[in-house]
C-alpha positions as CSV (number, residue, x, y, z in Angstrom):
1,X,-40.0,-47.8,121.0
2,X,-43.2,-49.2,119.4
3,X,-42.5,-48.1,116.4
4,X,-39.9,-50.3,114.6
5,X,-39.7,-52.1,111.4
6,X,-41.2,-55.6,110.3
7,X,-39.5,-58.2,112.1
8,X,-38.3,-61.3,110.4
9,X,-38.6,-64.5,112.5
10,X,-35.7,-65.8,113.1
11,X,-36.9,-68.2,115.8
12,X,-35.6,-65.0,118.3
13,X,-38.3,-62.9,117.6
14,X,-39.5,-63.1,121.3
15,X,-36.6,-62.3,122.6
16,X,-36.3,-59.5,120.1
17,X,-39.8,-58.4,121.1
18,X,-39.2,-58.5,124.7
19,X,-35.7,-56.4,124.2
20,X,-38.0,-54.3,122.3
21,X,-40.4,-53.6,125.6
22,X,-37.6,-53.5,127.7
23,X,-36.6,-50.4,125.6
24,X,-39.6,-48.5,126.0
25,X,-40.4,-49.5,129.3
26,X,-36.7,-47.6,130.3
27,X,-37.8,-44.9,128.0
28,X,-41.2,-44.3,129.5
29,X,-39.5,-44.6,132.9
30,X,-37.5,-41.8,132.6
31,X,-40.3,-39.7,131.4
32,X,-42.5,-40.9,134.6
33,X,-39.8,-40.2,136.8
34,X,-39.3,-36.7,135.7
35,X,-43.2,-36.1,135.9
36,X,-43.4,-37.3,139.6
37,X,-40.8,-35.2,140.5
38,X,-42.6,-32.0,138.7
39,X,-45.9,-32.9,140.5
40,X,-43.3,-33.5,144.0
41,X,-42.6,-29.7,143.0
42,X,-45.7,-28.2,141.9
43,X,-47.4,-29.7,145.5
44,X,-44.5,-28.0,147.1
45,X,-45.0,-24.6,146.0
46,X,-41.5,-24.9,144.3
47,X,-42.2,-23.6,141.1
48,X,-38.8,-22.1,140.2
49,X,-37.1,-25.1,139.5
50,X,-38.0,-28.1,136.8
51,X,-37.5,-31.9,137.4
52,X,-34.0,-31.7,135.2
53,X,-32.6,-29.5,137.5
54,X,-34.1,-30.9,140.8
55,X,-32.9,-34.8,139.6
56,X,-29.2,-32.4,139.0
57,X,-28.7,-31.3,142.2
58,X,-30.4,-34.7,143.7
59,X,-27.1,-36.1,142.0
60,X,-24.9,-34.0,142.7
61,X,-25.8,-33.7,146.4
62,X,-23.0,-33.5,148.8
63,X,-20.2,-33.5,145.8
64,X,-18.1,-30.9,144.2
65,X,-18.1,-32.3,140.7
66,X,-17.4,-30.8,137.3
67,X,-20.0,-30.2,134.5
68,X,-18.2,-32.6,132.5
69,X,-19.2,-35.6,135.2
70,X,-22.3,-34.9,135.2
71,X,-23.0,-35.1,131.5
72,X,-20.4,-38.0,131.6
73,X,-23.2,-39.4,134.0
74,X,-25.9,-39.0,131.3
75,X,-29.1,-38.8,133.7
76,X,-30.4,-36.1,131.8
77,X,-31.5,-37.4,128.6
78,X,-32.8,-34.9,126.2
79,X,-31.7,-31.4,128.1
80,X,-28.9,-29.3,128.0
81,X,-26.5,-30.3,131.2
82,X,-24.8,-26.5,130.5
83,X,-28.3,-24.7,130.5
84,X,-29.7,-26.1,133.6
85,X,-26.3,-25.4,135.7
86,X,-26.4,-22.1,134.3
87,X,-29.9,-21.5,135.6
88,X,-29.2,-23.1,138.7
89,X,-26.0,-20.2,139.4
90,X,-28.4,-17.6,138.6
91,X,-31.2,-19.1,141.0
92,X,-29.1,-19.4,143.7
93,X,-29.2,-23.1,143.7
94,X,-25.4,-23.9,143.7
95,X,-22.1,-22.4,143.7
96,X,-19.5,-22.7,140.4
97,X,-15.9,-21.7,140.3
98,X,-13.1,-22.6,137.9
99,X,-10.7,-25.1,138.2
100,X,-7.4,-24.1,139.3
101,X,-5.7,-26.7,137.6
102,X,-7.7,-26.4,134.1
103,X,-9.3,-23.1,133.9
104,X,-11.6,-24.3,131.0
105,X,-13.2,-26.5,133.9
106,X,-15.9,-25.5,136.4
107,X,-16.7,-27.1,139.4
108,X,-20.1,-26.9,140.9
109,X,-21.7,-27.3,144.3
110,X,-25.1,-27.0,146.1
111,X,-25.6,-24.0,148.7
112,X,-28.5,-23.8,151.2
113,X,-31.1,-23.7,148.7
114,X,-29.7,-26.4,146.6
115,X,-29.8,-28.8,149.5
116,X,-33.0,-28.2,150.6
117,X,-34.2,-29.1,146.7
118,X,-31.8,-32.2,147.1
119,X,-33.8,-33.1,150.4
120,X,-37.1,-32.9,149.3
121,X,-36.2,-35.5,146.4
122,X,-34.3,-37.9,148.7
123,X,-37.4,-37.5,150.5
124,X,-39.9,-39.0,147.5
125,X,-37.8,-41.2,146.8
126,X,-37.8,-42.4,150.6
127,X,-41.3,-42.0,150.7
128,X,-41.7,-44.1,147.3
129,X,-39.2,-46.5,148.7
130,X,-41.0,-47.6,151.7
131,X,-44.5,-47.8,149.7
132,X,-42.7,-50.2,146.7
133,X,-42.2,-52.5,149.8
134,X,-45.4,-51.9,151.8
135,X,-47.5,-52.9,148.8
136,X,-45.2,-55.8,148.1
137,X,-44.5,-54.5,144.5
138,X,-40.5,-53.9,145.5
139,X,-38.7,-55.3,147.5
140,X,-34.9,-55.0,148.7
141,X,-34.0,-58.4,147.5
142,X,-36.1,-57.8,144.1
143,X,-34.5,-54.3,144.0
144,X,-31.1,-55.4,143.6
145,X,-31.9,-58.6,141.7
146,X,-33.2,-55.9,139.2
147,X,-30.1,-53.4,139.5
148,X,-28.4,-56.3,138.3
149,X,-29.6,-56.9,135.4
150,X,-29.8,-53.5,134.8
151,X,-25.9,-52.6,135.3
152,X,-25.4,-55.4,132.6
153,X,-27.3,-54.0,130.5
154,X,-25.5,-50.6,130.9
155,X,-22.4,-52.2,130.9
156,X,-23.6,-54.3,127.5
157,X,-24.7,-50.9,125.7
158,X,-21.0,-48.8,126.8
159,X,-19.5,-51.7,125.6
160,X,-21.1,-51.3,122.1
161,X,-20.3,-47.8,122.5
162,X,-16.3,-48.2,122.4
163,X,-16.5,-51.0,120.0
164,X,-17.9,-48.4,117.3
165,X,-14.7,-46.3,117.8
């Protein structure tokens, strides 16, 4: 998000500019997140599956959910929600069986295997968790102060969302 056109001031331009950094900051978040999970993997000697499809089956944990919730979801900016649940079936990772009710519907779930992958991310984030706080760069009341303001800004941008249809 750094590059952008010339900005007019219009006596908002530092609000614009810190909207701006917002923006990239969540961008470049993502992108972190998925590398610490990789190296979480490549430490562990799990090779076999990437940080999409570990942060997948994070999410989907305990639940029997459709393919369509978790695209619906949208954690997985820039890969294809299909592909990696495919790859996931094939790896042994989770099961998938069609609806009964809708046929063109598949539900998914984690076996064994997908659990223990779910695990070892609920674990570094557990681990990160604790360290956020020990260093005093996170706390809890700072973490949900900052969930906060996040959610409205989720809410702000869906809202935007419906209003163009």
């Amino acid at each position: 998000m750094t590059v952008h056109a010339p900005l007019e001031d219009t006596g908002q331009l530092g609000l614009l500019e810190s909207y701006l950094e917002t923006l990239g900051l969540i961008e470049r978040l993502h992108r972190l997140l998925l590398d610490v999970i990789k190296d979480e993997f490549e430490r562990l000697g799990q090779l076999d599956v990437n940080a999409v499809q570990a942060l997948l089956l994070f999410n989907i944990g305990a639940n029997e959910v459709t393919a369509g919730e978790l695209k619906s979801r949208g954690y997985y900016q820039g890969s294809n929600v299909s592909y990696n649940l495919k790859k996931l079936v094939e790896a042994g990772y989770m099961h998938h069986e069609r609806c009964d009710a809708d046929r063109r519907s598949v539900r998914v779930r984690l076996t064994e295997q997908g659990r223990e992958v779910s695990q070892a991310v609920n674990e570094l984030f557990a681990r990160h968790a604790q360290v956020l706080e020990a260093r005093g760069v996170l706390g809890f009341d700072k973490s949900r102060e900052f969930n906060v303001h996040l959610k409205r800004m989720e809410r702000f941008w869906a809202d935007q969302i419906r209003y163009i249809y």
